[in-house]
N, C-alpha and C positions, 0 to 999 in steps of 0.2 A: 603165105604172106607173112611178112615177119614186120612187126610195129616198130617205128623206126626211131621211135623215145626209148621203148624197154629194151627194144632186142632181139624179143622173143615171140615165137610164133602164134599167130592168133588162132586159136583153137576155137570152135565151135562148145560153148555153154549152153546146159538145158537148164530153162527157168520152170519148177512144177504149174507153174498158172499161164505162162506166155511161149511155152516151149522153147526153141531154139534161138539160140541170139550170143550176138560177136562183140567184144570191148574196144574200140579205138581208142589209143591215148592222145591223139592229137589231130588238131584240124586239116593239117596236108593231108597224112593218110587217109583220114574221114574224107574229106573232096575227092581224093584221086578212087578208091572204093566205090562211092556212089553213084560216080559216071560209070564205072565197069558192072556195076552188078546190076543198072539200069540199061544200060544201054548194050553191053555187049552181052551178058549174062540173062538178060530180062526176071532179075527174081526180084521179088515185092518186096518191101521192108518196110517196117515202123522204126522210126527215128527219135531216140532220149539223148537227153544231156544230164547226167546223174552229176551230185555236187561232186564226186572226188573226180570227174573228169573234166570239170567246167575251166581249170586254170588255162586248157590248153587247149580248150574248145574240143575235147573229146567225144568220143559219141558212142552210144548204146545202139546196135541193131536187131530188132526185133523181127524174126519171119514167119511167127506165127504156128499153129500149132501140130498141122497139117505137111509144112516142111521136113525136110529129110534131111536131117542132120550130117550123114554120111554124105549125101550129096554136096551141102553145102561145103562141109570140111574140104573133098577134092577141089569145089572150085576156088577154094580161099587157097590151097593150096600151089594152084597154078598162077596166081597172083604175083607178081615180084615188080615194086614198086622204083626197084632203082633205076 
């Protein structure tokens, strides 16, 4: 999946306290993500709004600590929002 503010592909981040979790810069991507990782994907997530991402309604996704990073990565991977 490639963020369609920066450019650049969304990588899968480990947080040492929240494990695994994804940066959106902006609210389109964030909506069209949420439907896909809920519904066609079925993976769980915790949903932020940190302040450097709030201008654009960006969002922080958390999956917890028990997720599999690799996994996640392939299916962000197969994502392509255009």
């Amino acid at each position: 999946m490639i963020d369609s503010k920066t450019g650049k592909k969304i990588e899968v981040l480990i947080d040492p306290e929240a494990g695994p979790y994804i940066r959106i810069s902006n609210w389109n991507d964030a909506d069209c993500l949420e439907d896909l990782l809920s519904d066609k994907y079925d993976v769980l997530f915790e949903m932020k709004t940190p302040d450097d991402l709030a201008i654009d309604n960006g969002k922080e996704y958390y999956f917890g600590n028990i997720a599999d990073p690799e996994k996640l990565q392939k299916i962000l991977d197969e994502i392509n929002l255009e």
